[in-house]
C-alpha positions in Angstrom: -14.2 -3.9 -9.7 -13.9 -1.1 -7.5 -10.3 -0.5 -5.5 -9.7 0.7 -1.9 -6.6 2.4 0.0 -5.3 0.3 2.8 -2.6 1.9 3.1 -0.8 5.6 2.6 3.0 6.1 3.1 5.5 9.0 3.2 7.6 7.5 0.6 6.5 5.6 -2.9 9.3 2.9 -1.7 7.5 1.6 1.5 3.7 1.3 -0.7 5.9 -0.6 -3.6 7.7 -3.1 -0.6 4.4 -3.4 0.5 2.9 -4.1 -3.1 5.5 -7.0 -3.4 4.3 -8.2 -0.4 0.8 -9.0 -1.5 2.0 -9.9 -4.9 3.6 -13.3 -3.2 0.3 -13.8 -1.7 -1.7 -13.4 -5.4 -3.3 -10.0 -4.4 -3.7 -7.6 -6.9 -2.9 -4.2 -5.9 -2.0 -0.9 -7.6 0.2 2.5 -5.8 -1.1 5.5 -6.3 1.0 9.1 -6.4 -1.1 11.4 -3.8 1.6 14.5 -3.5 5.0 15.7 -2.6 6.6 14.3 0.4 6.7 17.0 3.6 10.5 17.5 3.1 12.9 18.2 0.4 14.6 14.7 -0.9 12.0 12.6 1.0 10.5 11.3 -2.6 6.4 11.2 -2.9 3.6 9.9 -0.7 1.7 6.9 -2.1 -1.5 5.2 -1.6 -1.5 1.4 -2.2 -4.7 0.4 -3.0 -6.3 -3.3 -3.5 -9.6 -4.6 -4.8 -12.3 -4.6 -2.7 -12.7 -8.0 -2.6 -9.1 -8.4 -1.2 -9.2 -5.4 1.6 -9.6 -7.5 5.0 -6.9 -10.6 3.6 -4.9 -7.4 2.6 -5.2 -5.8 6.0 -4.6 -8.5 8.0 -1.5 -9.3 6.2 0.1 -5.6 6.8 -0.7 -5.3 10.3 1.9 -5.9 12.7 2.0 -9.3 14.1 0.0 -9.6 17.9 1.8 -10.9 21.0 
């Protein structure tokens, strides 16, 4: 099963709420290290990544609601 980034932050924190997030739903998903944040203090950037099966339920349930 191959996996997919949905999603990159600017801190690990945000991709692990995020993570927890689809873990209620039964998604599988996984963060991923991918540097050093931009400033001094601001922890690491992250990818979350999800199966490739899951991407659009995954997407849909991180976008912002609509209006």
């Amino acid at each position: 099963m191959s996996w997919i980034t949905v999603r990159t932050t600017r801190a690990r924190w945000e991709a692990e709420l995020m993570q927890q997030m689809l873990a209620s739903y039964d998604i599988p998903s996984r963060v991923i290290d991918i540097g050093l944040g931009v400033y001094c203090g601001q922890g690491s950037q992250a990818a979350l990544q999800v199966r490739s099966s899951d991407q659009w339920t995954a997407l849909l349930l991180l976008s912002p609601p609509e209006d």
